[in-house]
N, CA and C atoms as a LAMMPS dump frame, in Angstrom:
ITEM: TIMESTEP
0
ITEM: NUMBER OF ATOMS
264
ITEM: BOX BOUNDS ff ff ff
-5.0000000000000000e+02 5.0000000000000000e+02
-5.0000000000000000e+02 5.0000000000000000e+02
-5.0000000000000000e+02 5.0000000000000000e+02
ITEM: ATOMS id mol type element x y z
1 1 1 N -87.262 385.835 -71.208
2 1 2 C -85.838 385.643 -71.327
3 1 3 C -85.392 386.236 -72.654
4 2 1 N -84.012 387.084 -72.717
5 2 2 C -83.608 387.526 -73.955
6 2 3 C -83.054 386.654 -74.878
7 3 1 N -83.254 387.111 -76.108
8 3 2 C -82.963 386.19 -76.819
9 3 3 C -81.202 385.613 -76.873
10 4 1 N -80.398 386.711 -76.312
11 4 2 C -78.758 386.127 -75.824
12 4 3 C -78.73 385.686 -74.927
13 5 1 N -79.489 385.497 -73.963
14 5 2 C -79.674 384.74 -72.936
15 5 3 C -80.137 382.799 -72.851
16 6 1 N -80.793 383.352 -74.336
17 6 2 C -81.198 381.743 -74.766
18 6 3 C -80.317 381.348 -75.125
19 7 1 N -79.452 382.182 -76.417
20 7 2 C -78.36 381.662 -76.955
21 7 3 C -77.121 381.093 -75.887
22 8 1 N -77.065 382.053 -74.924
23 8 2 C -75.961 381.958 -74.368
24 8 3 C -76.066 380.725 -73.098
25 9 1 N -77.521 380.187 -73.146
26 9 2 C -77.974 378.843 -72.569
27 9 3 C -77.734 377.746 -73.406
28 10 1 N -78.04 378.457 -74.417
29 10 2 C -77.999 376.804 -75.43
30 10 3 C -76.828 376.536 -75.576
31 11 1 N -75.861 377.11 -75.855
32 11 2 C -74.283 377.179 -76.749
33 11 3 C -73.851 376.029 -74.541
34 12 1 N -74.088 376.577 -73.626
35 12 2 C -73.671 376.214 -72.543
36 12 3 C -73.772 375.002 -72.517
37 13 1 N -75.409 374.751 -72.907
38 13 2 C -75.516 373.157 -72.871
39 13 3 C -75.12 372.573 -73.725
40 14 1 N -74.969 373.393 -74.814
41 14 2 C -74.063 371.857 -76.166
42 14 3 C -72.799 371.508 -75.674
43 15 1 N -71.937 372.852 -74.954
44 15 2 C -70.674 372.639 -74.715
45 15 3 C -70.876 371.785 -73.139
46 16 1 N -71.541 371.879 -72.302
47 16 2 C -71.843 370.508 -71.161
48 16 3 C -71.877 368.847 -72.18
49 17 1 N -73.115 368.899 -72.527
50 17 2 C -73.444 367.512 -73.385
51 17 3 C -72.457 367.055 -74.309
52 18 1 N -72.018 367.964 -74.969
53 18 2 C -70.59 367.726 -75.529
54 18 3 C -69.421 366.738 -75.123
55 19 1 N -68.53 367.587 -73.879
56 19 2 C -68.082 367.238 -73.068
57 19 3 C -68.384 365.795 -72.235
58 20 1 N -69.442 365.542 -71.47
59 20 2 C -70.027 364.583 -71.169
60 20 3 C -69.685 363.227 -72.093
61 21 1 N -70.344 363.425 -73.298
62 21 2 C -70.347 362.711 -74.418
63 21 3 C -69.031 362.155 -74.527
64 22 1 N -68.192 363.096 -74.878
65 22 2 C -66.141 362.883 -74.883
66 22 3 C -66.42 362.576 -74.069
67 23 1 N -66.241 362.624 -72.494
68 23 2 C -65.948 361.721 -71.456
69 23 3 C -66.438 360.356 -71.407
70 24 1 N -67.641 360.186 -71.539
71 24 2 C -67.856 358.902 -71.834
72 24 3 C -67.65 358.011 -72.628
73 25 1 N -67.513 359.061 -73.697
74 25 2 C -66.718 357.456 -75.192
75 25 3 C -65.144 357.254 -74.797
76 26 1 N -64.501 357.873 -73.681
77 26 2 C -63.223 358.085 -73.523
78 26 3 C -63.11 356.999 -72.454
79 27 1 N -64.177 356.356 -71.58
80 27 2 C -63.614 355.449 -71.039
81 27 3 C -63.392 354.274 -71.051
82 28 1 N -62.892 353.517 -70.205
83 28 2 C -62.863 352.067 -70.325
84 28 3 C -63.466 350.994 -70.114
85 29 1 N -64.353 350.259 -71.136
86 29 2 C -65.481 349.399 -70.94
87 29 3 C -65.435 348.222 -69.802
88 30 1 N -64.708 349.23 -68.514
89 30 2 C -64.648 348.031 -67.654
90 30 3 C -65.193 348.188 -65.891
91 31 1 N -65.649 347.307 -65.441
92 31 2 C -66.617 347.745 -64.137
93 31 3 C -65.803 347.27 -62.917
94 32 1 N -65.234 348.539 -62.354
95 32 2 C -64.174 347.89 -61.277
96 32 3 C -64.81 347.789 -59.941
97 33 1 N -64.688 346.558 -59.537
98 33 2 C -65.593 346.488 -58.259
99 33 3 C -64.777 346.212 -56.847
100 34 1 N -64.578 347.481 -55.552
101 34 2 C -63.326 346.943 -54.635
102 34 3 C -64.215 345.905 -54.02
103 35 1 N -63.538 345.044 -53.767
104 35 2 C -63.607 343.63 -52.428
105 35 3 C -63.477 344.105 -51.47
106 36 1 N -64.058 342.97 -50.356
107 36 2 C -64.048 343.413 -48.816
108 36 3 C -62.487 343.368 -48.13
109 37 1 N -61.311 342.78 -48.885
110 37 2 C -60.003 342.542 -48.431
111 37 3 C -59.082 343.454 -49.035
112 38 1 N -59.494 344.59 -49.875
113 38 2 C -58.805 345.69 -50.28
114 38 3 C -58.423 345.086 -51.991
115 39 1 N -58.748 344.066 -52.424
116 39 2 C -58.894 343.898 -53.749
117 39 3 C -59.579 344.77 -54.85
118 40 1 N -59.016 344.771 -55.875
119 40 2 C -60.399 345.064 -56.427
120 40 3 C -60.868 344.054 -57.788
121 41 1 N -62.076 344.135 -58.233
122 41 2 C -62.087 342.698 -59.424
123 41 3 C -63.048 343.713 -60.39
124 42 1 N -62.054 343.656 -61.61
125 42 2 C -62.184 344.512 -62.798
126 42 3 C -63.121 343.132 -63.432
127 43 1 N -64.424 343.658 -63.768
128 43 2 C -65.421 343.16 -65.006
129 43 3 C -65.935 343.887 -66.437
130 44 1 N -65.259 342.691 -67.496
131 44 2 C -64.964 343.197 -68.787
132 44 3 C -66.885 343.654 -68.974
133 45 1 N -66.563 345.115 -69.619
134 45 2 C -68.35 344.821 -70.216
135 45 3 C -68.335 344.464 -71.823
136 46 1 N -69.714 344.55 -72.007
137 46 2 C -69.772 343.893 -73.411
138 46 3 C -69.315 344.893 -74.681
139 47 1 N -68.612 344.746 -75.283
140 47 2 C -68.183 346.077 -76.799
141 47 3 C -68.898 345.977 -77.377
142 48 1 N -69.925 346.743 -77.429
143 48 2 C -71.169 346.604 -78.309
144 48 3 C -71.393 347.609 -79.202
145 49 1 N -72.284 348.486 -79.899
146 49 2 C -71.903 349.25 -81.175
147 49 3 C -71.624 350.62 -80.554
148 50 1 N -71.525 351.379 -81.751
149 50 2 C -71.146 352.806 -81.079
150 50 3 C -71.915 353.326 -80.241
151 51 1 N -73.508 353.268 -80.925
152 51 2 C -74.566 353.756 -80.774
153 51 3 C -74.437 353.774 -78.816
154 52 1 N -74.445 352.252 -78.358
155 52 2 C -74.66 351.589 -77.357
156 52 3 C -73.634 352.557 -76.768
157 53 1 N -72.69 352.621 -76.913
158 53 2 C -71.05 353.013 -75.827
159 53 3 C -71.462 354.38 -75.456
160 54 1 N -72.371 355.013 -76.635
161 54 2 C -72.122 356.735 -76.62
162 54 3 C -73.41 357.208 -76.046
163 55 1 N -74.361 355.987 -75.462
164 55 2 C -75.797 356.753 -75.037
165 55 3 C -75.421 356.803 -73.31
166 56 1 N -75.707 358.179 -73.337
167 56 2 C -75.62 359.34 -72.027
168 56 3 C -76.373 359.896 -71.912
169 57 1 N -76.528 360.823 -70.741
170 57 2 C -77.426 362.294 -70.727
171 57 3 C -76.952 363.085 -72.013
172 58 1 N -75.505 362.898 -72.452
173 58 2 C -74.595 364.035 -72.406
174 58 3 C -75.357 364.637 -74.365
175 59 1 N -75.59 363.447 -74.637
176 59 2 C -76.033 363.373 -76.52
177 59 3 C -77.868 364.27 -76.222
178 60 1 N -78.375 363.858 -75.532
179 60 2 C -80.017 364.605 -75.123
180 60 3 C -79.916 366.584 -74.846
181 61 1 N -78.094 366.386 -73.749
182 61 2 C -77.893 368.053 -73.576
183 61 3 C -77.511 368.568 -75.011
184 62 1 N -76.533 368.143 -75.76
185 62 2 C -76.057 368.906 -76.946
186 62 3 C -77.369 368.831 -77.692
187 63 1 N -78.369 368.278 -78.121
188 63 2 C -79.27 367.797 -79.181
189 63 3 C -80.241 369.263 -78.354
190 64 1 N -80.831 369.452 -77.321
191 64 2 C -81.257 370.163 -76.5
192 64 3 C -80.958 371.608 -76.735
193 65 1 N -79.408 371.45 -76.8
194 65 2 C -78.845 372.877 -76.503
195 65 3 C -78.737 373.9 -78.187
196 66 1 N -78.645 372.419 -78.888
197 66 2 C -78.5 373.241 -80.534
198 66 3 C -80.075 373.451 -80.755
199 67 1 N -80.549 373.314 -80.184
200 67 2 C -82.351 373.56 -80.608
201 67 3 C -83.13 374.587 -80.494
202 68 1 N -82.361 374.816 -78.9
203 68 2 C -82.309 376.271 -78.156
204 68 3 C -81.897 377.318 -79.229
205 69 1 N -80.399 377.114 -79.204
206 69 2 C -79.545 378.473 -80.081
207 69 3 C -80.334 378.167 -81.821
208 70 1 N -80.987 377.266 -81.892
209 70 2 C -81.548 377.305 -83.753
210 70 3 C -82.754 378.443 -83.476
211 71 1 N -83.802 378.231 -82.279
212 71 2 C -84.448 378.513 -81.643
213 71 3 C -84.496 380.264 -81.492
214 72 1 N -83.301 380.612 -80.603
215 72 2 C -82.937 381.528 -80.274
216 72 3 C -82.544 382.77 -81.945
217 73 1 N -81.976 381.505 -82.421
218 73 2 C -81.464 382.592 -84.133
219 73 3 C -82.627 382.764 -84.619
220 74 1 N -83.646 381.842 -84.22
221 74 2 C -85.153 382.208 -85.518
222 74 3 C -85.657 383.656 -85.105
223 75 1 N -86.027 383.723 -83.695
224 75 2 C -86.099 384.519 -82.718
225 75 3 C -85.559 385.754 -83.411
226 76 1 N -84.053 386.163 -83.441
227 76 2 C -83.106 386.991 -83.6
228 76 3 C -84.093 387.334 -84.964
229 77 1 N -83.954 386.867 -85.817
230 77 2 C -83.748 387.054 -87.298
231 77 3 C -85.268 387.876 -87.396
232 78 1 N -86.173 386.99 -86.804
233 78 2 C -87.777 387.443 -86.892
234 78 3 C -87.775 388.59 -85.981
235 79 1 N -87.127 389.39 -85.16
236 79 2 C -87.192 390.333 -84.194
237 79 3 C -86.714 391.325 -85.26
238 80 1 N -85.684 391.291 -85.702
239 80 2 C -84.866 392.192 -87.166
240 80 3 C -85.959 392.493 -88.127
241 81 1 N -86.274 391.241 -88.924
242 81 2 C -87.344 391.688 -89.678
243 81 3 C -88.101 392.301 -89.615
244 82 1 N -88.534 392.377 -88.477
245 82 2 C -89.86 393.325 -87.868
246 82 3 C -89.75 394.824 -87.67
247 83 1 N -88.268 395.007 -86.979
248 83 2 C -87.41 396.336 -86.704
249 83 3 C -88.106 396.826 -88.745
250 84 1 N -86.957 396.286 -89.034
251 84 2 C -87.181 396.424 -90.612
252 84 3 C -88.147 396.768 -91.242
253 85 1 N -89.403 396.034 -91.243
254 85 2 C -90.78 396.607 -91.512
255 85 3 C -90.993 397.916 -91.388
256 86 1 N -90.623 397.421 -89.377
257 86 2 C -91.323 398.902 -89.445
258 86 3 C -90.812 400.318 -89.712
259 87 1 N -89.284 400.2 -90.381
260 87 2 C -88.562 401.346 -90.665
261 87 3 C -89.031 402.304 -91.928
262 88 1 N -89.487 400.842 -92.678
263 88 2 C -90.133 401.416 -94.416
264 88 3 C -91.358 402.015 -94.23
């Protein structure tokens, strides 16, 4: 795989996990459950720390995806150097 190809994987998944992440701290800590009579019965959940509210897939994709593109730049930089070498 090329090395913009990694990049252009990783940058994808930070901006997925990202996203994800915002969506989930964005909702409402509450569990709506419909009834068999067309009700529905909203259950409060517990407000517990940030840590707790914000664990998703979505924090594993961004953490994932910046590792890739750190990954991908070492890649870049050490491919250059080498060009370089061998020019002198």
């Amino acid at each position: 795989m090329s090395t913009s190809l990694k990049a252009t994987f990783g940058i994808v998944l930070m901006a997925l996990g990202g996203l994800k992440t915002w969506l989930h701290m964005g909702t409402l800590p509450v569990l709506s459950l419909p009834m068999c009579n067309g009700k529905v019965l909203n259950v409060p959940l517990s407000q517990g720390s940030f840590f707790e509210q914000a664990h998703c897939w979505g924090c594993y994709a961004l953490a994932a995806g910046a590792g890739i593109v750190l990954f991908a730049g070492y890649q870049a930089l050490r491919e250059r150097r080498s060009v370089a070498i061998r020019m002198d």
